[in-house]
C-alpha positions in Angstrom: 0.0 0.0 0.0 1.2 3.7 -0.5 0.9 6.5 1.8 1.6 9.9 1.0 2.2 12.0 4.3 2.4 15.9 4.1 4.7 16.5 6.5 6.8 18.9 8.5 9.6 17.6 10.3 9.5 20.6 13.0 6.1 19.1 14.6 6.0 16.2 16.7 2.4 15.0 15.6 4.1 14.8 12.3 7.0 12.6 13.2 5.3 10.2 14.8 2.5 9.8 12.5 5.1 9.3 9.7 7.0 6.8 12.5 3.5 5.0 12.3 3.8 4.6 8.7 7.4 3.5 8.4 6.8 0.8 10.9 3.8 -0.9 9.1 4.4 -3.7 7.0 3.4 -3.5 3.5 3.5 0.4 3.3 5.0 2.7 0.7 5.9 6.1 2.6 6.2 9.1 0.3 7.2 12.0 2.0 6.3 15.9 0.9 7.4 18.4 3.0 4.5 20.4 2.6 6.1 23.6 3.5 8.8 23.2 0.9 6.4 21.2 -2.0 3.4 23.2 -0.5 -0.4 21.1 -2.3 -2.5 23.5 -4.7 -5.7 25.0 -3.4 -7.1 22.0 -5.9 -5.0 19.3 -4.1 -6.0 20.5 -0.6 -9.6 20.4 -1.5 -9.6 17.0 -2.7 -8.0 15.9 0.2 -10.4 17.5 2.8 -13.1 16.4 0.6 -11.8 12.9 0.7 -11.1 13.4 4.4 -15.0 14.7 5.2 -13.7 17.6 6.5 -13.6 20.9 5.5 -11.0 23.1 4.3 -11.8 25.3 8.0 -11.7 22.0 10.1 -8.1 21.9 8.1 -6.7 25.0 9.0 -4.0 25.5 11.5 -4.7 28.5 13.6 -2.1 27.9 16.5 0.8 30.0 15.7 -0.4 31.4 13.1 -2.0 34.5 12.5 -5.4 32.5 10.3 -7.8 33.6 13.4 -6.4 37.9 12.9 -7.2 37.3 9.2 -10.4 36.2 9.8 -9.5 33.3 7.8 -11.5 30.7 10.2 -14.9 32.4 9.4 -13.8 32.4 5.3 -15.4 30.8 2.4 -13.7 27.7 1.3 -11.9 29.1 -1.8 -10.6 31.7 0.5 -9.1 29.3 2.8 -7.6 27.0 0.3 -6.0 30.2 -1.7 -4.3 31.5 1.5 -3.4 27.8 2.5 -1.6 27.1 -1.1 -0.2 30.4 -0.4 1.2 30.2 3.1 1.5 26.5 3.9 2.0 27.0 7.3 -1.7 27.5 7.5 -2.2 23.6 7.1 -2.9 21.7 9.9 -0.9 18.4 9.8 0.0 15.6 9.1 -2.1 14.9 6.1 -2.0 11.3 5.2 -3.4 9.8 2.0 -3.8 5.8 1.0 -5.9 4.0 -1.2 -8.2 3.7 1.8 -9.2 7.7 2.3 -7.6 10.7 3.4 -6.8 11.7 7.2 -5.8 14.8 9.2 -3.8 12.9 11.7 -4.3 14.6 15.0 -3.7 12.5 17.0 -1.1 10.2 15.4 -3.4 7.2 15.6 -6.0 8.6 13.0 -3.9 7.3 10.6 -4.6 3.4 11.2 -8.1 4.3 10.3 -6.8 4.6 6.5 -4.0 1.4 6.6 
């Protein structure tokens, strides 16, 4: 099975979601630094869509300043934009199998979708 995991190394949700991954039998990890390789505003809303979530429920508003630009009570197209944007405005770690699409907070979310 492959897993792609939009990661940032920095957060510790992150790390040991993609430890989760790496320690499964059977799984392909592919890694994105999402910061670095941030996903289109197309991308991210196919994988909140696939997730059942929306792109609010998908924004990070801890240390960020999302909440100031009112971001948390914008449309959907204006959440994606700014996310695709400014990456750091995703909540993470995004992981995405053949199985669904997760926000993995917490870490354990992910064996939903192994």
């Amino acid at each position: 099975m492959k897993a792609t995991i939009w990661h940032n190394p920095k957060c510790g949700t992150s790390r040991k979601t993609l430890a989760v991954l790496e320690e499964t039998p059977g799984v392909e990890v592919e890694v994105i630094e999402y910061l670095k390789n941030p996903p289109s505003a197309a991308k991210l809303a196919q994988l909140y869509k696939d997730a059942g979530i929306t792109p609010q429920e998908g924004l990070r508003v801890r240390g960020t300043d999302a909440a100031e630009r009112g971001l948390p009570d914008a449309d959907a197209q204006t959440v994606l934009d700014a996310m695709a944007a400014e990456p750091i405005l995703i909540e993470r770690p995004l992981v995405e199998t053949d199985k669904g699409v997760r926000l993995c907070r917490p870490q354990d979310k992910v064996h939903e979708i192994l």
